[in-house]
C-alpha positions as CSV (number, residue, x, y, z in Angstrom):
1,X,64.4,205.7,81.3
2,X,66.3,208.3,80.1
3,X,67.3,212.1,78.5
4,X,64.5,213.7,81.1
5,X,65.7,217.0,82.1
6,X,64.6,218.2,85.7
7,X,62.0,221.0,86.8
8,X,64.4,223.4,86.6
9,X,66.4,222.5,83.4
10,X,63.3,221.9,81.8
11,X,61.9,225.7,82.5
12,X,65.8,226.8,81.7
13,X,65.0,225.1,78.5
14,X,62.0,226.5,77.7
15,X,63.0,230.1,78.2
16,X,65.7,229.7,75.8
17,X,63.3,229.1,73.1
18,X,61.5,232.5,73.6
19,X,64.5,234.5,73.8
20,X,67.1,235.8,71.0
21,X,70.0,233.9,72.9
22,X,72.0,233.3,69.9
23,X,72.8,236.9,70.2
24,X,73.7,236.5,73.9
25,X,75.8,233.2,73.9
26,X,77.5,234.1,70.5
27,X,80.8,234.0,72.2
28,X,80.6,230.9,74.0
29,X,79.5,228.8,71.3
30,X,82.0,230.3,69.1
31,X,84.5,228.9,71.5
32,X,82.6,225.4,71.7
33,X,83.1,225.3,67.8
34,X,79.1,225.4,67.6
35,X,77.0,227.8,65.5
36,X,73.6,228.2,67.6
37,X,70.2,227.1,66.3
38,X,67.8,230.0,65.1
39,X,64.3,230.1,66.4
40,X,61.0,230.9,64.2
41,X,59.3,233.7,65.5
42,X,55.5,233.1,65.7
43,X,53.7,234.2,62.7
44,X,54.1,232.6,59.1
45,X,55.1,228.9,60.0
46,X,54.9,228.7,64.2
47,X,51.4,228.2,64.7
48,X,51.6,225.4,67.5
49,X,54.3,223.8,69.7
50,X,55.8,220.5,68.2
51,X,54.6,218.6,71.5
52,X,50.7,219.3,69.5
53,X,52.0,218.1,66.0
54,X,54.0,215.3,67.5
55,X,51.1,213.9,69.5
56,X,47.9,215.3,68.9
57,X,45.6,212.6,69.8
58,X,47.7,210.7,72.9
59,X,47.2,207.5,71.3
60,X,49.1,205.0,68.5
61,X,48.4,206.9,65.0
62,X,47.0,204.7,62.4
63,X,48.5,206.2,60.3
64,X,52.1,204.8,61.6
65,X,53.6,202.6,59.1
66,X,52.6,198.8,59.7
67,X,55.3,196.8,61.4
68,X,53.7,192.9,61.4
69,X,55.9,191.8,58.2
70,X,57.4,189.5,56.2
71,X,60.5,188.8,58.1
72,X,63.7,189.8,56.7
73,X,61.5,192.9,55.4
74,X,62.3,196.4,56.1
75,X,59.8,198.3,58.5
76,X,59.7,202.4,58.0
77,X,60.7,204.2,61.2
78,X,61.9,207.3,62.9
79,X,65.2,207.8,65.5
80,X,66.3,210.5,67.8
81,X,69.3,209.8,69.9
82,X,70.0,209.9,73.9
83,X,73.4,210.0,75.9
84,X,75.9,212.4,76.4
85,X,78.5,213.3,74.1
86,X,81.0,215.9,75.2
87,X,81.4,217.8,71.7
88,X,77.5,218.5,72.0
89,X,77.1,218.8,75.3
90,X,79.4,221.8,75.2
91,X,77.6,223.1,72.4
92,X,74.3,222.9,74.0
93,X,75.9,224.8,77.2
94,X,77.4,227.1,75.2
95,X,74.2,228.5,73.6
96,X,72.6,228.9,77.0
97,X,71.1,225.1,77.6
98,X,71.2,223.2,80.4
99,X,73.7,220.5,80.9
100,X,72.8,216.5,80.9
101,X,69.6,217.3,79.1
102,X,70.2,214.0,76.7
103,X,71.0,211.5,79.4
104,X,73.2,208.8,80.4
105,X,73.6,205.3,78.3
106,X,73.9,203.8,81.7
107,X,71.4,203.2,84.4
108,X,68.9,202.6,81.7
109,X,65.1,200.8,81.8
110,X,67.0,197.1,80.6
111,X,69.6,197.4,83.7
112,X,72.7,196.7,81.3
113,X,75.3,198.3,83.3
114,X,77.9,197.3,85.9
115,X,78.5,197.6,89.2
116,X,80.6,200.5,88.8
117,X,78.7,202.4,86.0
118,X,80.5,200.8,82.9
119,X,78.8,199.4,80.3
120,X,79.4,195.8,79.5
121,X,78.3,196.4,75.8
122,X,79.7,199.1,72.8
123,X,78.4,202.7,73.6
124,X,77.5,202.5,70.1
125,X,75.0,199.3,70.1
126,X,72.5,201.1,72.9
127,X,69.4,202.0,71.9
128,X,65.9,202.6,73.4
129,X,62.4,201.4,72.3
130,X,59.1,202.9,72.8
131,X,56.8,201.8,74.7
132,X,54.2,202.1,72.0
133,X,56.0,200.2,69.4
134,X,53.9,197.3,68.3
135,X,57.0,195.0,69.8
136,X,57.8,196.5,72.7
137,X,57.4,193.5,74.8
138,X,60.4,192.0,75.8
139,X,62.2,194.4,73.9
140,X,65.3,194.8,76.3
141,X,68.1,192.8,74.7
142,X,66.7,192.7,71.4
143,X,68.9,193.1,68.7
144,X,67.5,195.5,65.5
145,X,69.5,196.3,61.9
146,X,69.4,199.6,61.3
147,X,69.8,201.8,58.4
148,X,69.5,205.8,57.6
149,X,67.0,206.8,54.8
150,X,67.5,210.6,53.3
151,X,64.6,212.2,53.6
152,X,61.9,213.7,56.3
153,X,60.5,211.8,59.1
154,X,57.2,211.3,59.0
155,X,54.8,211.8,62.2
156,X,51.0,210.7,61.7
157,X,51.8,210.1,58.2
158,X,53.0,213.3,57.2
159,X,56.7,214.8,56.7
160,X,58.0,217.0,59.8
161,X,58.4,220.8,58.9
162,X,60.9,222.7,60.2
163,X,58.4,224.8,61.9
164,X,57.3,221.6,64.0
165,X,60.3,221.5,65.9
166,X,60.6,225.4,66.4
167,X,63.7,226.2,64.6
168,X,64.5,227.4,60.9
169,X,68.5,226.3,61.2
170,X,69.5,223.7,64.1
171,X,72.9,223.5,65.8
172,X,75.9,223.2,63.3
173,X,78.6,221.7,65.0
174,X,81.5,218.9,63.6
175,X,81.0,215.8,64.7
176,X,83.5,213.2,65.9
177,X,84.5,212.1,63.0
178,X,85.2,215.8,62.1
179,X,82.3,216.3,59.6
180,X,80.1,219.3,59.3
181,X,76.4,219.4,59.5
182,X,75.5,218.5,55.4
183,X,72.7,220.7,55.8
184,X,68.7,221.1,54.8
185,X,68.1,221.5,50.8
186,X,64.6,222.2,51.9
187,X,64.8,224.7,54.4
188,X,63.1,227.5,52.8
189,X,59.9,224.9,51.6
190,X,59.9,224.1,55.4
191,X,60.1,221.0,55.4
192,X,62.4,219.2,58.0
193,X,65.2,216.8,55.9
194,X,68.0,214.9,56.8
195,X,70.9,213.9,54.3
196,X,72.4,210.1,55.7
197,X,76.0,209.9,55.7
198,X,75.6,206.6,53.5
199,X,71.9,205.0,52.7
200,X,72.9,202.2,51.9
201,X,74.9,201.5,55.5
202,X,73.6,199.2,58.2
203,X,74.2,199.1,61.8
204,X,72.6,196.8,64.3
205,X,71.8,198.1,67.9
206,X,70.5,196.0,71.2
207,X,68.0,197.5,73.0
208,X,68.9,198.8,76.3
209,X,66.8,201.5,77.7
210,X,62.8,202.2,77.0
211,X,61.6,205.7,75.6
212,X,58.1,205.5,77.5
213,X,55.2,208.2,76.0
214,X,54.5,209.2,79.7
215,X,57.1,208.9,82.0
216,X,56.3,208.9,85.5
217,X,59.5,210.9,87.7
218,X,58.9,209.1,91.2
219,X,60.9,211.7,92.9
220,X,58.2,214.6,92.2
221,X,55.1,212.6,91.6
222,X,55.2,214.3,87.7
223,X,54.0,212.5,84.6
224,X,56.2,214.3,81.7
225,X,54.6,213.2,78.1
226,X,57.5,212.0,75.7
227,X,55.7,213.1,72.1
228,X,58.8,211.3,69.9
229,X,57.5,208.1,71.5
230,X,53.9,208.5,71.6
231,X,53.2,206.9,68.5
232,X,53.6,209.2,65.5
233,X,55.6,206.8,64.2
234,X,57.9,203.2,64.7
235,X,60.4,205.1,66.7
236,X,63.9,204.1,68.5
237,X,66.1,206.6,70.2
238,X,69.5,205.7,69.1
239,X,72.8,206.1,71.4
240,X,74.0,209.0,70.0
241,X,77.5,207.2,68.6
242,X,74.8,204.8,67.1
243,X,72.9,207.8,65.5
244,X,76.3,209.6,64.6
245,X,77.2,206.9,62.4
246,X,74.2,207.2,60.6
247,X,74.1,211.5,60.1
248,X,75.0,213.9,61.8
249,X,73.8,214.4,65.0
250,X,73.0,218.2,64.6
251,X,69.4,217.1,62.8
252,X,68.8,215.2,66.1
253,X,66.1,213.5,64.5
254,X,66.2,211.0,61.0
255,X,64.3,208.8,58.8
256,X,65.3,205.4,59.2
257,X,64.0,201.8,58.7
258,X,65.0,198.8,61.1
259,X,64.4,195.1,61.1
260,X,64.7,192.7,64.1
261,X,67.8,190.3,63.8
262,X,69.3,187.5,66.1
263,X,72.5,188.9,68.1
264,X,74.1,186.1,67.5
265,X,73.9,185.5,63.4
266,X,72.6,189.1,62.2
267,X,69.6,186.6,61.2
268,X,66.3,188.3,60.5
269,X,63.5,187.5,62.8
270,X,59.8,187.8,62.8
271,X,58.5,191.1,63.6
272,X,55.4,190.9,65.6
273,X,55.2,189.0,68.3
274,X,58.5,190.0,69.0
275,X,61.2,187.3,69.7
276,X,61.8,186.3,73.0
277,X,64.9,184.0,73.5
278,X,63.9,181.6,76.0
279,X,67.9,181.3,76.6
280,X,67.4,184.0,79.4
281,X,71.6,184.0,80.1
282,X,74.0,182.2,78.5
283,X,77.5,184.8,77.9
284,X,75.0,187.1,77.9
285,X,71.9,188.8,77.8
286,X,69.1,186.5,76.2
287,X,66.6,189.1,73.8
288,X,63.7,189.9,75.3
289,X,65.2,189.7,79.3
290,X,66.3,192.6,81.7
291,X,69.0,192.4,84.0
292,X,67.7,193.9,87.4
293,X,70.1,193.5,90.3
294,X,68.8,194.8,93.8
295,X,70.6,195.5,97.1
296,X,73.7,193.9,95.2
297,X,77.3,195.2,94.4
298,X,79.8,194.5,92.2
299,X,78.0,193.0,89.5
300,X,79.1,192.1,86.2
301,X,77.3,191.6,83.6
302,X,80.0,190.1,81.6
303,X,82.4,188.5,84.0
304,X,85.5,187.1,81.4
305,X,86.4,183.9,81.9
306,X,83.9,183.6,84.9
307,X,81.7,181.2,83.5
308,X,81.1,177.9,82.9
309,X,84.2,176.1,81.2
310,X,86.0,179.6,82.1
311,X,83.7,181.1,79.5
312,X,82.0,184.6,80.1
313,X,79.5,184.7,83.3
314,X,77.4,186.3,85.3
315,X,78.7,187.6,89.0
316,X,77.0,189.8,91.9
317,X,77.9,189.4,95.4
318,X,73.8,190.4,96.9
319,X,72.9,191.7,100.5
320,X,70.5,190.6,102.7
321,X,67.0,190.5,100.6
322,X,69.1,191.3,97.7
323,X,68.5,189.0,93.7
324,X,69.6,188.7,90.5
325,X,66.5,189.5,89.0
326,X,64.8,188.8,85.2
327,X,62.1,190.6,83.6
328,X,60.5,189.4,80.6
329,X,58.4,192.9,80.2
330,X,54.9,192.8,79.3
331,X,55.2,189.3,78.3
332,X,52.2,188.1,80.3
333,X,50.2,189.3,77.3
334,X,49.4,186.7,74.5
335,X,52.1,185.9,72.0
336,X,55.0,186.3,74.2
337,X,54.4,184.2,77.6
338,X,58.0,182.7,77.8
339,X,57.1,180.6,81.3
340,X,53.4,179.7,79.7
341,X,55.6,178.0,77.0
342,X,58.1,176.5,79.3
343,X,58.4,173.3,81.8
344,X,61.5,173.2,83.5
345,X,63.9,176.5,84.3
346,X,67.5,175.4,84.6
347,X,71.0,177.1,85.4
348,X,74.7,176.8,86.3
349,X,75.5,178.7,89.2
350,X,78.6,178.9,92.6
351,X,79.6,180.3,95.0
352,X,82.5,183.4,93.8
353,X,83.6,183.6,97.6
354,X,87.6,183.7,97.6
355,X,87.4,183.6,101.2
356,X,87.5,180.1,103.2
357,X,86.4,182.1,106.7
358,X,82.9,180.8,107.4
359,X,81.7,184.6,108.2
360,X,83.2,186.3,105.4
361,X,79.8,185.3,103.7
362,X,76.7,182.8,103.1
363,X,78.0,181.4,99.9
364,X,81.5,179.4,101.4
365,X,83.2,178.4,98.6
366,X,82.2,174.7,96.9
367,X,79.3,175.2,98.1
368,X,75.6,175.5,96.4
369,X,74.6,178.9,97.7
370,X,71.2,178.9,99.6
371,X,69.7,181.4,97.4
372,X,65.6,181.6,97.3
373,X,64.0,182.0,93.5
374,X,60.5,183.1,93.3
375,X,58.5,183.4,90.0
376,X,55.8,186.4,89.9
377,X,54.1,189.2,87.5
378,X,56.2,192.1,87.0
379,X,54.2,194.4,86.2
380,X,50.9,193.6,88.5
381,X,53.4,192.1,91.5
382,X,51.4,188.6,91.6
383,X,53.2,185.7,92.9
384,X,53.2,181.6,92.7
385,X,52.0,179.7,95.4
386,X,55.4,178.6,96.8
387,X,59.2,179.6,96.9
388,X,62.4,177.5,96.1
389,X,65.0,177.1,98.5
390,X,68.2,176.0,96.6
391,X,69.0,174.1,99.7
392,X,65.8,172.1,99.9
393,X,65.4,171.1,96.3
394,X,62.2,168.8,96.3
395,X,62.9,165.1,94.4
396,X,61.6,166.0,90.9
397,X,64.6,168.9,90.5
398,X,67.7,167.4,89.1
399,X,71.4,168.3,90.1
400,X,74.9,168.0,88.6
401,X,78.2,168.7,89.6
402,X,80.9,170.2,87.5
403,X,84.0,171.4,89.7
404,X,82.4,174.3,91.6
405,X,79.3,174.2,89.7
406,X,76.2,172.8,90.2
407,X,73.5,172.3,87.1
408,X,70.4,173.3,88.8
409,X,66.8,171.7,86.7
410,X,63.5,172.2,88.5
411,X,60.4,171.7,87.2
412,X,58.0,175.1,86.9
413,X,55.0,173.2,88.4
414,X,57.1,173.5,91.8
415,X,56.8,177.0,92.2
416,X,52.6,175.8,92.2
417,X,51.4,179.4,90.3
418,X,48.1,178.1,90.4
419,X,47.5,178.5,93.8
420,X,49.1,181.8,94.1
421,X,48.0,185.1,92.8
422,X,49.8,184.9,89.6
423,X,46.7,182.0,88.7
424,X,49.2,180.6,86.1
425,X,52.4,180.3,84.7
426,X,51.5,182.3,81.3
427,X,51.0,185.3,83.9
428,X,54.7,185.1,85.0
429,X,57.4,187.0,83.7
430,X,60.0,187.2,86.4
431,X,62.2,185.0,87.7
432,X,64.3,186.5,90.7
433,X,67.5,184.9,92.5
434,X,67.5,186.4,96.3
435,X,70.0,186.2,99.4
436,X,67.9,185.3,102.1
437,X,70.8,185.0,104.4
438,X,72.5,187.7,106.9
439,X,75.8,187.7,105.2
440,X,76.1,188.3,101.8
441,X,75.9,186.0,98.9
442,X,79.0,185.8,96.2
443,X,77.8,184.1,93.4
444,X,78.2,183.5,89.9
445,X,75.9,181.7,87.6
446,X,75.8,181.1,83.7
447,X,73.4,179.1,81.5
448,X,70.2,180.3,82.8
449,X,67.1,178.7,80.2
450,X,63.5,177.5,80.5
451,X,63.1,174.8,78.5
């Protein structure tokens, strides 16, 4: 998850919304090239906090516009943005904010980021789902067309008012591109309106994060509500390069609409269910799959010419207990179910071991490394009835080799989810690759599908 400020950033934040800082910081954001946001006093238009008008049931407004339709057809949505960008993070510290308030791009819910923080896809193609979008399911990976529409966002079926989010006059600040803030033609009818650079402009984004209604902080035990992605509305935060390209990022918040498309073609797809590419590696990330890596290191998503036939692969070299791990999320639910569809699960994989010393790690190169996959619910942590040792393949899985790579096919009935706590392979949504061996594992792998 993402753009969740701490305790004490949080209550910095706050106070600055009480208090006549623009006075106070007038200096400093002169210097950052920012003009400060002005603050409604309570009274005429602040009658409640824009947490109450943003979410003021807790639960998915029927009045949110319907996104089961016609494929190819536009659906009516709302974006924010996340990540940090140093023109407006200066800004923001400059009027007496906290810093890093917006978040990272990396790191986020999907797990789309190297081994050394960098991000094996354009800054400008991240985005975030919520989690109470009607195709949140396997959203990580997902690819969505984009495009700004001037106008206010709506929020339970109604345009936002400036006095929603607190402010008469946000922060005016040029953007990268050099281009002022275009401003509000309806700032004295209060209503909240954002001019698009270009209407007719469309982007496409892949999902890589999750904007969840209640996020849960594990480090203080804190449940911090989310209102943007409570439900108001269809809403995607956008990277903020993504947003940018759109409108300026000063209004922080626009009217957009979105349609899902294939990654691949820019093809529209079908709406709801959401589409789930049963491809779950192949160059890249299939839609619909997360990229989890545990007690590993220097993984790349993206590994050029690491692949099979020298194309693009996947590589990780795991500890002990460490996987490659794949999360279809919330796909155990009808509609989705990738491995309730599915027979056989097969992939390309080596050993990435440059090393020929027989303890520099478990994976000796030529080799097929002696990896264990398990198949389980994510999100209830319920398991098959058995494990698969890549060094004890049973008869009924297949095997081909291919220079240093070996074609893996097993059947799903060997994992034997029926007599584990999964019950069935429609429950399953995870597939995990784990070093079960004291040295580490170097490996590589490419072509990963359940057919």
């Amino acid at each position: 998850s993402h753009h969740d400020q701490s305790d004490a950033a949080g209550a910095a934040a706050a106070a600055t919304v009480v208090c006549g800082f623009c006075v106070v910081h007038c200096t400093a954001a002169a210097a950052a090239g920012a003009s400060c946001p002005e603050y409604l006093p309570t009274g005429k238009y602040r009658t409640t906090s824009y947490t109450d008008v943003l979410n003021t049931t807790k639960k998915i407004s029927a009045k949110r516009p319907n996104a089961n339709v016609a494929t190819g057809q536009w659906i009516a949505g709302r974006a924010t943005f996340y990540g940090t960008d140093p023109k407006i993070e200066a800004a923001h510290v400059a009027c007496g904010e906290p810093a890093g308030q917006y978040g990272v791009l990396a790191h986020g819910s999907c797990g789309y980021t190297n081994g050394d923080g960098s991000l094996p896809y354009p800054a400008d193609m991240y985005a975030a789902a919520a989690d109470t979008n009607v195709d949140y399911p396997g959203s990580c990976g997902r690819c969505y067309q984009i495009r700004c529409r001037s106008g206010s966002p709506e929020n339970n079926g109604r345009p936002l008012r400036m006095s929603d989010l607190q402010y008469a006059r946000p922060y005016q600040i040029k953007d990268n591109q050099g281009r002022d803030w275009p401003g509000n033609p309806y700032e004295k009818q209060d209503l909240f309106y954002t001019k698009c650079w270009d209407d007719k402009q469309v982007i496409t984004v892949r999902v890589a994060d999750s904007c969840p209604c209640n996020y849960y902080i594990k480090f203080t035990g804190e449940t911090r509500l989310q209102p943007w992605c409570c439900g108001g509305n269809n809403h995607f935060d956008l990277s903020v390069f993504a947003f940018e390209k759109l409108a300026h990022p000063s209004y922080g918040v626009m009217k957009m609409e979105y349609r899902p498309v294939s990654c691949g073609t820019g093809q529209p797809l079908k709406p709801v269910p959401g589409f789930i590419n049963m491809t779950v590696y192949d160059e890249g990330i299939g839609a619909g799959w997360t990229f989890q890596p545990y007690l590993a290191k220097n993984q790349q998503l993206r590994a050029s010419s690491q692949g099979v036939f020298k194309s693009t692969g996947l590589c990780a070299s795991l500890s002990k207990g460490g996987a490659l791990s794949f999360v279809c999320k919330r796909c155990a639910q009808a509609g989705y179910q990738p491995f309730g569809k599915a027979s056989r699960l097969k992939f390309w994989i080596r050993s990435d071991t440059k090393s020929s010393d027989p303890f520099a790690s478990s994976t000796p190169p030529g080799k097929l490394p002696p990896l264990k996959v398990f198949l389980m619910n994510h999100e209830k942590s319920l398991y098959c009835g058995k494990e698969i040792m890549l060094s004890d393949l049973g008869a009924a899985s297949k095997v081909k080799k291919q220079g240093p790579w070996t074609l893996i096919d097993i059947p799903l009935t060997s994992w034997r989810c029926n007599e584990g706590s999964a019950g069935n392979r429609a429950n399953v949504n995870r597939v995990d690759f784990q070093n079960v061996k004291d040295l580490d594992a170097n490996i590589c792998m490419d072509g990963i599908q359940l057919v």
